[in-house]
N, C-alpha and C positions, 0 to 999 in steps of 0.2 A: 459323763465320766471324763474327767480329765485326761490327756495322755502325752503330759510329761511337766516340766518344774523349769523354771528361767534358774539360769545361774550367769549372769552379767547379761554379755550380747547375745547367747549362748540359748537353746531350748532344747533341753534333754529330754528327747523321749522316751517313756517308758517303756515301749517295743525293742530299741536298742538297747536298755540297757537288760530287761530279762533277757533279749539272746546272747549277753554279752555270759550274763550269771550260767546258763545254760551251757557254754561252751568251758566256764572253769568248773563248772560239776564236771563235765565229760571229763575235761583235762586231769582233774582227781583224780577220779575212776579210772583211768588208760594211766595214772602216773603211781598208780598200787599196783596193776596189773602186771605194768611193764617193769617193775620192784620184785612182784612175787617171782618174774621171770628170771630174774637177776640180770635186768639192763638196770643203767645208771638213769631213774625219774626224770631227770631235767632236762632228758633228750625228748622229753615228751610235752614239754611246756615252748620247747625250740619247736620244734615240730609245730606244734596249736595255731602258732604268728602262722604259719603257711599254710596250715590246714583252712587257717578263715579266710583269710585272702582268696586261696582258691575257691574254699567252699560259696563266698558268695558272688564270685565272678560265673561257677557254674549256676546260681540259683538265680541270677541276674539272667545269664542266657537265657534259661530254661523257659522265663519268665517272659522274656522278648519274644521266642519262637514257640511260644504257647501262649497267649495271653488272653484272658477271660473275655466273655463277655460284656462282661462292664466296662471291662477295660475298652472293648474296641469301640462300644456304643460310646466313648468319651474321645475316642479320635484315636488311641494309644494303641497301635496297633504295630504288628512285626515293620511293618517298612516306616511310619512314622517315627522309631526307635533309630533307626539305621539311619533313617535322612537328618536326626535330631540329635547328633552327640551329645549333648549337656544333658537331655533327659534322659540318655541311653544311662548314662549313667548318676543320675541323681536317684539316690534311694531313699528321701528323706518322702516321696509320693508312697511309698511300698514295692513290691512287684519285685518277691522271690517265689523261688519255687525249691519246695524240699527236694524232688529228685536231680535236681541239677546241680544242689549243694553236695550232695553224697557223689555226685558223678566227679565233680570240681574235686572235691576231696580226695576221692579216689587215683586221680590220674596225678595229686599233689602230694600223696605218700608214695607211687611210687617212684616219683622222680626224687622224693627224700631217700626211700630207702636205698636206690641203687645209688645213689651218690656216697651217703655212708655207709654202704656193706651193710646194710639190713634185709633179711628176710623179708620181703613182701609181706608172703601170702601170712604170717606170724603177726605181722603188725597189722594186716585186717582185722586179725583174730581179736589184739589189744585194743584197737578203738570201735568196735563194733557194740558193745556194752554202752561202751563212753559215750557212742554215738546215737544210741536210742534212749540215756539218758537225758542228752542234752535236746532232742526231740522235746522228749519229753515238757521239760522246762522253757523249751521255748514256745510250744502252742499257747503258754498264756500269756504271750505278747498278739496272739490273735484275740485274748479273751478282752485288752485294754484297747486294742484299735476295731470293736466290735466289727471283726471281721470272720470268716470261718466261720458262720454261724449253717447248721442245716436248713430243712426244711420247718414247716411252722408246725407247731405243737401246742399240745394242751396237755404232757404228762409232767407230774410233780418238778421235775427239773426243768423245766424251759428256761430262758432263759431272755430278757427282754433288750430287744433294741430297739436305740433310738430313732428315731424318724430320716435322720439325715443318713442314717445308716443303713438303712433299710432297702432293697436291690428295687430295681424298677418293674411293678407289677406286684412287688407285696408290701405296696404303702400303709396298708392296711391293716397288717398282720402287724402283731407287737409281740407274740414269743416264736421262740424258734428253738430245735435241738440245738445244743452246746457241741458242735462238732468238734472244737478246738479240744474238749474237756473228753471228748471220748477217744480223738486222738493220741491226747498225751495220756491217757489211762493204758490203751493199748501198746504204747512206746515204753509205759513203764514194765507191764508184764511181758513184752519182749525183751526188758533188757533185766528182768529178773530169769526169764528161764534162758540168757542165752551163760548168762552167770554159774546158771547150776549145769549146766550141761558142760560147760569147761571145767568145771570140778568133777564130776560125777565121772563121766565118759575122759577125762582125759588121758586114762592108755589107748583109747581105741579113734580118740582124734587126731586128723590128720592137721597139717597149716593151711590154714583158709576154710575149715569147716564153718568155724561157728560166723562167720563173714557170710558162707554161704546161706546158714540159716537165717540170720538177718534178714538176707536177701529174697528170703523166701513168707516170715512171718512179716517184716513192714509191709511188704507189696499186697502180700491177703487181706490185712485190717485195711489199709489205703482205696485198694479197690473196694471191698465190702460200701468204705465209705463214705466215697463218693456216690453213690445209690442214693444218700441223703443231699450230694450237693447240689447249690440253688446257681451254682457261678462256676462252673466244671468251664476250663478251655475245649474246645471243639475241634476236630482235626477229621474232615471227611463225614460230616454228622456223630461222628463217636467220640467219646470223652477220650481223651489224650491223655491223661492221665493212669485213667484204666487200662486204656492200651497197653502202656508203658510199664505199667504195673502187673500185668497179667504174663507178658513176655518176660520182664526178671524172673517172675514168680515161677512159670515154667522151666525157663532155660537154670537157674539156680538148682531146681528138682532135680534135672537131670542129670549136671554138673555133679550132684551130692551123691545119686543114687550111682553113679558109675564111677564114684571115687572107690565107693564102700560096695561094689558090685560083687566081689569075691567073697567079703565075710556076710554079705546076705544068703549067697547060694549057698556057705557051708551050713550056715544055720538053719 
């Protein structure tokens, strides 16, 4: 499978360029939403230049102080990153990590909003849709650099890799689940119910609800998912990931349940 096209000196991969599509879906989505709100759109396409910049310096980190197995069996390991500037930051190898982009992201709106007098916890609410859209569209940039793949299978969908791609120890194996595809499947029905829950419930949400749900439905599909993966980072023998994923998952629950603490006990 190819993954990517010459244009002069130039080799465009198609990894970059679906996360690029991925992030102007989102940018769509947050730039209707924050319309319906009646802000002015365009502050949402200013905003996107900062949101990626951040988003991939967190998913860059996240990726250095988490980094797979394969990754260390090849040398590329947290202190190899640090002692190696030019590959700390060359991303043309790979080596992001989605929860580091949302954390990146996160601490880069809110230094947008309190510089222009925005509502924070409001403009969580605006790109959290946006932002498990563009999940969404971007896991099939795992699906061209056949990476993200699960464990090995024999059901109707598996999905076949090639040899060079294939993790050390399942030389052998030639299909595998499509994690990337169950991924973005799951990112899409997260960012359809968090859609209808801000229409539906909107008298009885609060700013930073639907941000909290988010925070609550990626992290359950996330960790579920990882149970299928074959290249999980490790942190203490336990998936780091899951970890990471289980404590938003919790701490967001709690966050939500003791926002709405009062109109649970009257009802």
């Amino acid at each position: 499978m190819p993954q990517g096209f010459q244009v002069g000196p130039v080799f465009i991969r198609y990894y970059g360029v679906i996360l690029m599509l991925g992030a102007l879906a989102g940018g769509w989505l947050a730039a209707r939403e924050a319309k319906r709100r009646e802000y002015d759109p365009e502050m949402v396409w200013d905003l996107l230049i900062w949101l990626i910049v951040g988003g991939v310096i967190g998913a860059r980190l996240w990726h250095v102080f988490t980094p797979s197995p394969s990754a260390i069996a090849e040398g590329r390991t947290t202190m190899f990153y640090l002692t190696h500037p030019f590959d700390l930051i060359n991303l043309r190898n790979g080596g992001l990590g989605i929860p580091g982009a949302v954390i990146g992201g996160a601490i880069t709106l809110y230094f947008y909003a309190r510089r222009n007098g925005l509502n924070f916890s409001e403009w969580t609410d605006i790109a959290a849709p946006a932002l498990a859209l563009g999940q969404a569209i971007g896991r099939w940039g795992n699906f061209v650099n056949q990476e993200l793949y699960g464990a090995p299978t024999d059901l109707p969908w598996k999905i076949y890799i090639e040899p060079l791609y294939r993790l050390s120890g399942y030389e052998n194996q030639e299909y595998y689940h499509p994690l990337f595809l169950y991924e973005s499947l799951w990112n899409l029905a997260n960012m359809a119910l968090l859609l209808w829950m801000m229409h539906r419930f909107s008298d009885r949400l609060k700013k930073g609800d639907i941000f909290l749900v988010y925070l609550i439905i990626y992290p359950v599909g996330r960790f579920l998912l990882d149970f299928l993966r074959l290249d999980a980072a490790m942190l203490g023998g336990l998936n780091a990931n899951q970890m990471a994923m289980a404590v938003v998952a919790m701490l967001s629950s709690v966050a939500l349940f003791w926002r709405h603490r009062e109109e649970i006990n009257r009802d």
